[in-house]
C-alpha atoms as a printed R data frame, in Angstrom:
    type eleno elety resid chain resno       x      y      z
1   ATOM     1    CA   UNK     A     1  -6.162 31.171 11.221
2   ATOM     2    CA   UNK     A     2  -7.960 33.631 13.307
3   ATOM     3    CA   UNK     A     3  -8.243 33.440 16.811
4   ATOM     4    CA   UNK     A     4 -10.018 35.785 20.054
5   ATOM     5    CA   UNK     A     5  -7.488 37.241 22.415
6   ATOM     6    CA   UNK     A     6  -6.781 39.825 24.815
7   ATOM     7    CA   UNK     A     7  -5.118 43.477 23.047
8   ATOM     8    CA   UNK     A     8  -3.927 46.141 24.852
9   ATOM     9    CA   UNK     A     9  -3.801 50.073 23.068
10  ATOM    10    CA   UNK     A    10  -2.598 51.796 25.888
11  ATOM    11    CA   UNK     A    11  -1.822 51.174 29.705
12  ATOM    12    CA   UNK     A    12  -4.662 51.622 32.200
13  ATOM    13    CA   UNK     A    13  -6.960 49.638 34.435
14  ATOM    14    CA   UNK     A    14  -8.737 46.238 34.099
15  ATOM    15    CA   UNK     A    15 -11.101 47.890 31.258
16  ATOM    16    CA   UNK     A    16  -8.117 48.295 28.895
17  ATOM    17    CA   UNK     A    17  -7.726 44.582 28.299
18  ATOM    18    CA   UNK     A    18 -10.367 44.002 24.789
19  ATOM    19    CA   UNK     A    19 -11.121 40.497 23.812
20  ATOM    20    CA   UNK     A    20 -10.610 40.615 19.575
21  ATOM    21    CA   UNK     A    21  -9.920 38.729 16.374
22  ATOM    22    CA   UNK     A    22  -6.727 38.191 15.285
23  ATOM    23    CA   UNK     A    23  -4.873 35.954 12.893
24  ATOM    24    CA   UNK     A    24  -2.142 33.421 13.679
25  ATOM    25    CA   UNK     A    25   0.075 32.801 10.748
26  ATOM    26    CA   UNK     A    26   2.328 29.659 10.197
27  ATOM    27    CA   UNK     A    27   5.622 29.378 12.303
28  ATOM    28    CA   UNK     A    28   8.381 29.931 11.024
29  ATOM    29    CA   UNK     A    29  12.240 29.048 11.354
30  ATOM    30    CA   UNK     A    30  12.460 28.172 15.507
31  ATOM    31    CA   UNK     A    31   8.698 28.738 15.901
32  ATOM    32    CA   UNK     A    32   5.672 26.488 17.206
33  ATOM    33    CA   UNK     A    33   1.685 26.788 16.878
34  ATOM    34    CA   UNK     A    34  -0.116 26.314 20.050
35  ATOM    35    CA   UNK     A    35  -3.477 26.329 20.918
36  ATOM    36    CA   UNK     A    36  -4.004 27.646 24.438
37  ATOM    37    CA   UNK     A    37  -6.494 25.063 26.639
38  ATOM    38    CA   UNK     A    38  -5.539 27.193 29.973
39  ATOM    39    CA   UNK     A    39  -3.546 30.266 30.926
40  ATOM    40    CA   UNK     A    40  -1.905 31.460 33.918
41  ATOM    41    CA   UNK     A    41  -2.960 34.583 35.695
42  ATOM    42    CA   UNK     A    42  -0.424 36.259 37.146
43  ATOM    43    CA   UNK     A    43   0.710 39.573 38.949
44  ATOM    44    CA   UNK     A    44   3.380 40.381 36.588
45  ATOM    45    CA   UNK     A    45   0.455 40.707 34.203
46  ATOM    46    CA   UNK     A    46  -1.500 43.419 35.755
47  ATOM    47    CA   UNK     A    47   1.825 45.348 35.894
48  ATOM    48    CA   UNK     A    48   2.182 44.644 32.226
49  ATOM    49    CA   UNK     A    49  -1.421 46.251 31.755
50  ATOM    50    CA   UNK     A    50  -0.939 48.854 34.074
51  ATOM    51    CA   UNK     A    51   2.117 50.347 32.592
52  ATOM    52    CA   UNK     A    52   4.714 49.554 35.108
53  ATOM    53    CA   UNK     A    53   6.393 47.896 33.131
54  ATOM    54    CA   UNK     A    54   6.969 48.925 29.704
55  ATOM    55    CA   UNK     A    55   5.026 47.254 26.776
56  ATOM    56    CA   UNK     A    56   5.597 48.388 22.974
57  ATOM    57    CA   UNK     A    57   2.290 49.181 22.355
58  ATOM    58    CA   UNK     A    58  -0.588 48.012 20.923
59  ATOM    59    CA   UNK     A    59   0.414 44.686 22.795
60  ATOM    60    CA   UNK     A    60  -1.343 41.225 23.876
61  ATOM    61    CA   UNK     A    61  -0.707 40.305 27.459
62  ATOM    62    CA   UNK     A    62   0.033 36.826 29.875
63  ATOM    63    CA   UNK     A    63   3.017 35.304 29.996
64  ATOM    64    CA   UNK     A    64   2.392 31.436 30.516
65  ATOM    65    CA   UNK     A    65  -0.408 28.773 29.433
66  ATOM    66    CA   UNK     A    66  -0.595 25.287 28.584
67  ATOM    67    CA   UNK     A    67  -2.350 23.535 25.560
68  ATOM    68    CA   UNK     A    68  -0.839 21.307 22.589
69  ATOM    69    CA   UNK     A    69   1.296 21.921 19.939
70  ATOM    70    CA   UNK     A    70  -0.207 22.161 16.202
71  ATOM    71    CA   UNK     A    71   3.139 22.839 14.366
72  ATOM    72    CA   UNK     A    72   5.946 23.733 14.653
73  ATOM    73    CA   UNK     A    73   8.780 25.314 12.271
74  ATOM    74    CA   UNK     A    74  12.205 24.852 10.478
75  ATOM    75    CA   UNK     A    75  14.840 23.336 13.139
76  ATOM    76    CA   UNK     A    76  12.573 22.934 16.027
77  ATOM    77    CA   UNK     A    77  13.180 18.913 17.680
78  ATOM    78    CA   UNK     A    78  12.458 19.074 21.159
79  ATOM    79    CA   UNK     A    79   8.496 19.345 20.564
80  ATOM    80    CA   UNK     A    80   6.219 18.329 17.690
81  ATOM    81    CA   UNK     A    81   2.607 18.383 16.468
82  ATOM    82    CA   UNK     A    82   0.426 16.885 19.059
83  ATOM    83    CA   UNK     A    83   2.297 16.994 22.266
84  ATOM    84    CA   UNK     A    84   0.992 18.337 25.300
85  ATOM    85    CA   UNK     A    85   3.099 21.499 25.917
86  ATOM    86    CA   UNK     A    86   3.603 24.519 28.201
87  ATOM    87    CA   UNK     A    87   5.468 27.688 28.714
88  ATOM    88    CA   UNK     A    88   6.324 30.130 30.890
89  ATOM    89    CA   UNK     A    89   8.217 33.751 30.022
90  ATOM    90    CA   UNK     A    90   8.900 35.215 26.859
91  ATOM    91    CA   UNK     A    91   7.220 37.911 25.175
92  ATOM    92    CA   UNK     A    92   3.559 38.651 26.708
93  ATOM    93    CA   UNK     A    93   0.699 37.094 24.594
94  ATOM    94    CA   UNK     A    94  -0.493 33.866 26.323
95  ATOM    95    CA   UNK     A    95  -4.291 35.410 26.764
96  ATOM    96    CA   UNK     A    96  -4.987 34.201 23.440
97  ATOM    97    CA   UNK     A    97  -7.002 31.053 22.033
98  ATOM    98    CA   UNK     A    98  -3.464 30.327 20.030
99  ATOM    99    CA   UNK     A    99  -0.191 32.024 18.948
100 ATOM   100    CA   UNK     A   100   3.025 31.443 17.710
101 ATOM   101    CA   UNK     A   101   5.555 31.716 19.976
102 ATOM   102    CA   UNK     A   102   9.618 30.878 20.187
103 ATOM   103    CA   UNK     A   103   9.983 26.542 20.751
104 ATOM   104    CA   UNK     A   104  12.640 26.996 22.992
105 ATOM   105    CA   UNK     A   105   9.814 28.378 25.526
106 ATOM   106    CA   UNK     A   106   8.272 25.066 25.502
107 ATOM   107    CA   UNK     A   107   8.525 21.828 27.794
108 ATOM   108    CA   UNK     A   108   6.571 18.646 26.828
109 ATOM   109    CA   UNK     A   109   3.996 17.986 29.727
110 ATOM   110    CA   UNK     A   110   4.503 15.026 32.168
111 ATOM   111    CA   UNK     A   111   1.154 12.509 31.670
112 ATOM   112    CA   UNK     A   112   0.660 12.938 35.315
113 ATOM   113    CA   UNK     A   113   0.204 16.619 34.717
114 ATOM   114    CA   UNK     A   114  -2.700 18.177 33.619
115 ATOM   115    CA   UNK     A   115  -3.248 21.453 31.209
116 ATOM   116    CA   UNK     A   116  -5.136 23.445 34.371
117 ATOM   117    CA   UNK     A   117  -1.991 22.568 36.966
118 ATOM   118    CA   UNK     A   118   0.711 23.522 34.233
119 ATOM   119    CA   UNK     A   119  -1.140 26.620 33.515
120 ATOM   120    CA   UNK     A   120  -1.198 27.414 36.638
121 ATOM   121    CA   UNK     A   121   2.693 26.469 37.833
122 ATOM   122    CA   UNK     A   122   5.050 26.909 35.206
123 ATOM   123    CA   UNK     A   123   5.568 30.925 35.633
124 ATOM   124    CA   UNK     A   124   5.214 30.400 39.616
125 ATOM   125    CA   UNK     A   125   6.879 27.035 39.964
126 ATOM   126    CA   UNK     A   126   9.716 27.975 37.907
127 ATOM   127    CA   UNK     A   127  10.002 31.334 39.803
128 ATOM   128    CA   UNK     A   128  10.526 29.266 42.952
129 ATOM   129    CA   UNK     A   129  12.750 27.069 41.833
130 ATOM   130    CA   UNK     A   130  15.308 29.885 40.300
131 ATOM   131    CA   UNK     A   131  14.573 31.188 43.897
132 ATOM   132    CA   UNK     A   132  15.159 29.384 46.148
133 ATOM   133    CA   UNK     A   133  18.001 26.785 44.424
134 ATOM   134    CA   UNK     A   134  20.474 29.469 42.326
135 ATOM   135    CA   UNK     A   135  19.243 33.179 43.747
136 ATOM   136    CA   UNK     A   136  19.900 31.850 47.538
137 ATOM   137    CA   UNK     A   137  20.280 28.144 47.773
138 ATOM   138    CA   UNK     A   138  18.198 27.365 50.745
139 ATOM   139    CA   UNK     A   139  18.998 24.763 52.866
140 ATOM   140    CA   UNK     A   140  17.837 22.404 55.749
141 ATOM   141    CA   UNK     A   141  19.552 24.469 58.369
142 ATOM   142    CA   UNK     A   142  18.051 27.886 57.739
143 ATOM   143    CA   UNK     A   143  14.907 29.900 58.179
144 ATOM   144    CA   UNK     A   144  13.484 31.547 55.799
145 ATOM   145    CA   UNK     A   145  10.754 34.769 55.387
146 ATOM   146    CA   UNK     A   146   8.301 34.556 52.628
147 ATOM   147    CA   UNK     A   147   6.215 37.358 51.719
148 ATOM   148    CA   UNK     A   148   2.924 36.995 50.083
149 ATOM   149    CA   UNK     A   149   3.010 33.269 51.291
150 ATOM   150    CA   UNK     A   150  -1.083 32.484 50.659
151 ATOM   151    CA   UNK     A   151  -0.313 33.614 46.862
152 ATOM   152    CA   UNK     A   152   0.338 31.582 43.647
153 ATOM   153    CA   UNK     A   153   4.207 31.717 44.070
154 ATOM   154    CA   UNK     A   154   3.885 31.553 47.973
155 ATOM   155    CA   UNK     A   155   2.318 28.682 48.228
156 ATOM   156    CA   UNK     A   156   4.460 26.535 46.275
157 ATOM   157    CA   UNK     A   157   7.581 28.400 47.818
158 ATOM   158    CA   UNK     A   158   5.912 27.202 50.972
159 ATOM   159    CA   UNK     A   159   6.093 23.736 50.236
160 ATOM   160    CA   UNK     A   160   9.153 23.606 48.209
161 ATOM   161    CA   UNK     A   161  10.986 25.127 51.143
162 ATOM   162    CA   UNK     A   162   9.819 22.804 53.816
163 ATOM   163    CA   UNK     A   163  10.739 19.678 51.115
164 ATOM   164    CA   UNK     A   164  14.344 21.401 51.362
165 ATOM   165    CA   UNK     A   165  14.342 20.767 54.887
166 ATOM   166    CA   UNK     A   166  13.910 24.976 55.709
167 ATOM   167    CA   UNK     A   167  12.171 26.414 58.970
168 ATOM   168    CA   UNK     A   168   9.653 28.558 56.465
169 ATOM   169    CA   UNK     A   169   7.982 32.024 57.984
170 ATOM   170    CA   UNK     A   170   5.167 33.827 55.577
171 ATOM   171    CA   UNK     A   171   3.277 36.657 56.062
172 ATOM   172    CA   UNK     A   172  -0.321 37.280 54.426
173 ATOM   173    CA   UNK     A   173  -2.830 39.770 55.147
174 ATOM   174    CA   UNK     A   174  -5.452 38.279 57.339
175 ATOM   175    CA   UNK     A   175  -6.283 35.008 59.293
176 ATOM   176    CA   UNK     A   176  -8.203 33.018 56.587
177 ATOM   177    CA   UNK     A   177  -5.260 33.657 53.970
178 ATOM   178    CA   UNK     A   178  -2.271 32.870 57.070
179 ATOM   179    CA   UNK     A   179  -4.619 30.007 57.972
180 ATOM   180    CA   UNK     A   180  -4.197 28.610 54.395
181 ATOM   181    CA   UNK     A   181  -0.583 29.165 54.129
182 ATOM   182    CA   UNK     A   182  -0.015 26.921 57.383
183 ATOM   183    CA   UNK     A   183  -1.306 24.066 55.120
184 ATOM   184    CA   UNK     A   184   1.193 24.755 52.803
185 ATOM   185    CA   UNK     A   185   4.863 23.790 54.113
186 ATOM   186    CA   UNK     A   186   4.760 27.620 56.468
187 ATOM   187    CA   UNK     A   187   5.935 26.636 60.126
188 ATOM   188    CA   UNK     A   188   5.070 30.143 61.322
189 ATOM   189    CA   UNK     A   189   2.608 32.693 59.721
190 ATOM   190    CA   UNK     A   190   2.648 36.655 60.426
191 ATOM   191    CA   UNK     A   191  -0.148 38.690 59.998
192 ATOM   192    CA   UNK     A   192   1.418 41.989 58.272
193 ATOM   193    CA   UNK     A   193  -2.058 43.799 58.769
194 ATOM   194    CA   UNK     A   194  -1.266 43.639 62.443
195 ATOM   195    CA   UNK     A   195   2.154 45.020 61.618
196 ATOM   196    CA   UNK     A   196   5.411 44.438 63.290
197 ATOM   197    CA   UNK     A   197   6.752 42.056 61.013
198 ATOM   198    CA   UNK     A   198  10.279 42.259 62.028
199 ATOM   199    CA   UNK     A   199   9.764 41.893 65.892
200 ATOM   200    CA   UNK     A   200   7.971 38.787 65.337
201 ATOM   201    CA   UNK     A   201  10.545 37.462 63.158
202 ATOM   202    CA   UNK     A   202  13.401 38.173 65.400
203 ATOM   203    CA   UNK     A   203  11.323 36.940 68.445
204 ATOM   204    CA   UNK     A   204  11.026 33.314 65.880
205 ATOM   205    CA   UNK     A   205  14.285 33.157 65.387
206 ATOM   206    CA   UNK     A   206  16.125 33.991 68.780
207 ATOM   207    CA   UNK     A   207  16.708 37.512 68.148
208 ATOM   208    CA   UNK     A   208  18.917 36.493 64.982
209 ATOM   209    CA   UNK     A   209  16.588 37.303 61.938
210 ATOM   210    CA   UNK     A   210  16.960 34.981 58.906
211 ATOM   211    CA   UNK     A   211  19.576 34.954 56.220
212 ATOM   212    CA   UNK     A   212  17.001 35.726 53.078
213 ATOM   213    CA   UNK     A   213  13.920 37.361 52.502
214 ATOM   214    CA   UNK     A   214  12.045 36.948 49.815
215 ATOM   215    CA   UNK     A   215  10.014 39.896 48.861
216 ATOM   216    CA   UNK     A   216   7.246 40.339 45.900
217 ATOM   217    CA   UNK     A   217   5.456 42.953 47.608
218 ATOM   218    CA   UNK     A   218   7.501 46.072 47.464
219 ATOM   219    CA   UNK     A   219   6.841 49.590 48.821
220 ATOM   220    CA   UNK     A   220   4.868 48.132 51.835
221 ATOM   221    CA   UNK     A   221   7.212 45.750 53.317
222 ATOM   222    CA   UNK     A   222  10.213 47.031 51.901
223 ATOM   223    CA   UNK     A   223  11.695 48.655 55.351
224 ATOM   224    CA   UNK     A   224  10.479 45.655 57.499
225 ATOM   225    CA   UNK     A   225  12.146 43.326 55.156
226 ATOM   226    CA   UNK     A   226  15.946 44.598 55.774
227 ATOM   227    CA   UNK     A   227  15.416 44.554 59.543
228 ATOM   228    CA   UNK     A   228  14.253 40.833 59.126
229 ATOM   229    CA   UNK     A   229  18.256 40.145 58.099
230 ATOM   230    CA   UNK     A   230  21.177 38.921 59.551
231 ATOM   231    CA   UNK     A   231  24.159 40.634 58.754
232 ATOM   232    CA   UNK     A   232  25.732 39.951 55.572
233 ATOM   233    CA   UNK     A   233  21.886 38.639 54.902
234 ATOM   234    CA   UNK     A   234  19.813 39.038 51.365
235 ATOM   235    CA   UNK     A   235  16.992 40.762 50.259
236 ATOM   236    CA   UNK     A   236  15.332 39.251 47.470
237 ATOM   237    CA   UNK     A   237  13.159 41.568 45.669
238 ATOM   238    CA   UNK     A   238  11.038 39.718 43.210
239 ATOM   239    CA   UNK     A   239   7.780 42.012 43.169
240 ATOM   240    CA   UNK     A   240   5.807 45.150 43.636
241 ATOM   241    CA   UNK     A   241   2.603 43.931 44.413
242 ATOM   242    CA   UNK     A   242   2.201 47.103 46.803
243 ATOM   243    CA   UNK     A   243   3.813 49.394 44.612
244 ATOM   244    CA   UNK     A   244   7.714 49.879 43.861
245 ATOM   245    CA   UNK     A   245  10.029 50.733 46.792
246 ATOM   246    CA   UNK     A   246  11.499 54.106 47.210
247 ATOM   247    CA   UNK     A   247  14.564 55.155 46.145
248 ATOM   248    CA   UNK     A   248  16.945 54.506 48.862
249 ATOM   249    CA   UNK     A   249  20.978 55.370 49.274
250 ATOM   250    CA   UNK     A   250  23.413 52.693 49.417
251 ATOM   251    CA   UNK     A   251  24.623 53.053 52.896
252 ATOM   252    CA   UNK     A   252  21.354 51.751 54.198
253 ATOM   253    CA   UNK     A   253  22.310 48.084 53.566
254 ATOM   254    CA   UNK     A   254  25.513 48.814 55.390
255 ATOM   255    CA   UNK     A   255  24.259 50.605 58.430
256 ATOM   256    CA   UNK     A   256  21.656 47.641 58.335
257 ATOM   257    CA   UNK     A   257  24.508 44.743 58.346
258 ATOM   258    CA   UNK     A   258  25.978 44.985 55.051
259 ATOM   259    CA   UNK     A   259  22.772 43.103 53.709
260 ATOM   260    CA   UNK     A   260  23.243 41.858 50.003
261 ATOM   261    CA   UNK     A   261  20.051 43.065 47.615
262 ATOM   262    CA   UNK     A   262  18.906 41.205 44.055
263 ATOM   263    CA   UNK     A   263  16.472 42.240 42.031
264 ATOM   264    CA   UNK     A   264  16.185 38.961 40.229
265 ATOM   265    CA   UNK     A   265  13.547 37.854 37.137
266 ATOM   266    CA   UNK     A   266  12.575 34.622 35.424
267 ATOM   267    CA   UNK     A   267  13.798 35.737 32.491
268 ATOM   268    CA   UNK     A   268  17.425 35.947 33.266
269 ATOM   269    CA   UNK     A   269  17.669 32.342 34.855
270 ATOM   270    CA   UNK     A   270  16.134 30.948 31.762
271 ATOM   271    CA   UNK     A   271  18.201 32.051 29.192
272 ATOM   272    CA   UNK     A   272  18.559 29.190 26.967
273 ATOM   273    CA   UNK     A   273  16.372 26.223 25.875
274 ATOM   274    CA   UNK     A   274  18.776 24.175 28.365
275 ATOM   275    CA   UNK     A   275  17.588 26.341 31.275
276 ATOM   276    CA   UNK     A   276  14.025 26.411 30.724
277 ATOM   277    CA   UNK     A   277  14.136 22.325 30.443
278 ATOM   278    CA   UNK     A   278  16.179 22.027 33.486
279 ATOM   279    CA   UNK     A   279  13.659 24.496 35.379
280 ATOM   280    CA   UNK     A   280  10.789 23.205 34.567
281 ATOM   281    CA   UNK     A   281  11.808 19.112 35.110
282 ATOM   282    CA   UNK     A   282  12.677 20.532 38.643
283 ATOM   283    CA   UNK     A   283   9.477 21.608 38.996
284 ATOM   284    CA   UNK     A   284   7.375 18.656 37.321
285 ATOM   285    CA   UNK     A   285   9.652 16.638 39.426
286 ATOM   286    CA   UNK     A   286   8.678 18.352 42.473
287 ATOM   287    CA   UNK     A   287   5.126 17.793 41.582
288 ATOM   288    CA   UNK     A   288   5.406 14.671 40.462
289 ATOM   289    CA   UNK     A   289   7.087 13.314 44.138
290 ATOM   290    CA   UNK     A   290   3.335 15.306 45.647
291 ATOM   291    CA   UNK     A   291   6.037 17.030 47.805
292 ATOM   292    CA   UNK     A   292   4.442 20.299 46.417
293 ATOM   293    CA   UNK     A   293   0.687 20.136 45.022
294 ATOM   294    CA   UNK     A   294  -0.519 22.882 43.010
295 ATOM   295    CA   UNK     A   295  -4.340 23.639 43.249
296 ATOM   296    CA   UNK     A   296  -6.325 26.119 41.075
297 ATOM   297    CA   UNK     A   297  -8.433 27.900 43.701
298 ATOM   298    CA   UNK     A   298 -10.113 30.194 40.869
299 ATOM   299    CA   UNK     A   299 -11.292 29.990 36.644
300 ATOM   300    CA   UNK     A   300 -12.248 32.727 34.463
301 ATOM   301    CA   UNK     A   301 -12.934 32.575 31.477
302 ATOM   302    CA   UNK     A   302 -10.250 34.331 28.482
303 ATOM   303    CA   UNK     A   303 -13.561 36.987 27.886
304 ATOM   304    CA   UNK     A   304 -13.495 37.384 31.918
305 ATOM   305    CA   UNK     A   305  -9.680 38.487 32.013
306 ATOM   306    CA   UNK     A   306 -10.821 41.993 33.351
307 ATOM   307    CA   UNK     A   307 -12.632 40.688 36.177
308 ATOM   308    CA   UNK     A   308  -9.739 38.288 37.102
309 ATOM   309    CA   UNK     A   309  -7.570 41.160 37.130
310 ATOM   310    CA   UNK     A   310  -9.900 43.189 39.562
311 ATOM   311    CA   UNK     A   311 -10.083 40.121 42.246
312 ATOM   312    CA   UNK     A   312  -6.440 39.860 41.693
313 ATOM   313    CA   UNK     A   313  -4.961 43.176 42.349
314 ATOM   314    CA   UNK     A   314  -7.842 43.574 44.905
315 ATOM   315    CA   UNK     A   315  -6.802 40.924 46.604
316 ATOM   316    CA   UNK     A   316  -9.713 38.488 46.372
317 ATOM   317    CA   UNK     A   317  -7.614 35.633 45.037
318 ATOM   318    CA   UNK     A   318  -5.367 32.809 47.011
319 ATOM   319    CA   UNK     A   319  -3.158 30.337 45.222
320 ATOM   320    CA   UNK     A   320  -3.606 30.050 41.849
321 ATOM   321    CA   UNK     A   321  -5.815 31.174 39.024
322 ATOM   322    CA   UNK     A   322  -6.321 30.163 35.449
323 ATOM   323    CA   UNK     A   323  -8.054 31.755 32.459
324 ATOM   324    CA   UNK     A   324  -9.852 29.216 30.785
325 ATOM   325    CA   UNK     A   325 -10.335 28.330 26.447
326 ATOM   326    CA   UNK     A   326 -13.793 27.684 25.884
């Protein structure tokens, strides 16, 4: 079967994504068919492109989508031919019309769930709930600080949070995106293009600072992040949307409260079939209670994954955005 999707030769900008022809054999032993109906955009994607992050190369690119299974191989029960399915993780290659990919990636889709909102949550969702239930389990007495808050994974985190019972802070750059955070579970929104990030949060929380930060943006609030801690506090680095942090010795975390830091991926809390499917039925079942309510703010189509990638690294995206199979 041949199929249009998204190769990569050799890291570089936007322009180094080419939509092209390729074929999409049978799957084998462990294996499914399935033919994309929506994709997920996300950041990890443009540092996949960008070199960042290492890709064998030539490569394809995206690392979740939804759309319905058309086979499936040797062993495989969980799925079959014909359900709605999505993914998040695994190897990169979701920009694609269809591909083979491992079945223990896959989750059947709730009926109350459709292709656009699973394309757009399964990568994100399932980052937030690794996030905040097993990388710091958040909980109804705490305050938290969320970077990036009016973004794909921020505004779920926002909600999720607030469901948990959490005083949430989030920073985005600007009023219009903090504006739309504040309708998303954030109790206090900071400004970070007005700077002093950590003043405002100790002023927020009595001079204490808050027990976990969570932190996708890297080199730019790297610094302010550890003086937003308590002592003994963690610094969750998910992210480099700004560019990795510097190298920095050890004794910093001491001399700044013996803070704890993680460098923690979706990957690693989904190791096994077992993990994805309890992940993701935290998720749907967040979803499904409308405590959290995932909205696609922006569509592309799979021929217009350049231009997504422009608006998102240059910041002209909130919330979540999907690639669409025409």
């Amino acid at each position: 079967m041949q199929v249009k999707a998204i190769r990569i030769d050799r890291p570089g900008p936007p322009s180094a994504m080419e939509l092209r022809i390729v074929t999409v054999g049978e799957p084998g032993p462990g294996e499914a068919l399935i033919r994309h109906t929506a994709i997920g955009l996300n950041y990890i994607d443009t540092y996949h492109r960008s070199g960042l992050y290492d890709l064998p190369m030539p490569s394809g690119i995206g690392s979740e989508a939804a759309g319905v299974v058309e086979a499936v191989g040797e062993g495989v029960k969980h799925v079959r031919s014909g359900d709605r399915a999505a993914y998040a993780g695994g190897a990169p290659g979701s920009y694609s019309e269809a591909r083979i990919m491992p079945a223990d990636r896959l989750v059947k889709l709730p009926d109350d769930i459709d292709d656009r909102q699973a394309a757009a949550m399964m990568l994100k969702g399932m980052t937030v709930e690794y996030l905040l239930n097993r990388t710091f389990e958040v909980t109804s007495d705490q305050t938290i600080l969320f970077h990036a808050a009016a973004g794909g994974v921020g505004l779920i985190a926002g909600q999720w949070a607030k469901a948990l019972g959490a005083t949430v802070i989030g920073t985005a750059g600007g009023p219009e995106k903090c504006a739309l955070a504040k309708g998303y579970g954030y109790d206090h929104m900071i400004d970070y293009k007005q700077g002093g990030i950590a003043q405002q949060v100790r002023e927020l929380t009595g001079g204490t600072g808050v027990p976990v930060v969570y932190d996708s943006v890297g080199k730019a609030t790297w610094e302010e992040s550890l003086d937003c801690l308590t002592p003994r506090g963690v610094m969750v680095s998910f992210g480099n949307a700004s560019g990795p942090a510097a190298p920095f010795a050890p004794g910093i975390l001491a001399a700044k409260g013996s803070l704890y830091l993680t460098r923690p991926s979706l990957v690693h809390y989904t190791l096994t079939q077992q993990e994805v499917q309890a992940s993701a039925e935290a998720l749907f079942a967040m979803v499904g209670s409308g405590k959290v309510r995932i909205e696609v703010n922006q569509t592309y189509t799979l021929a217009d994954a350049a231009r997504a990638h422009e608006d998102l690294e240059g910041r002209r995206t909130t919330g979540s955005t999907v690639l669409l199979v025409e």
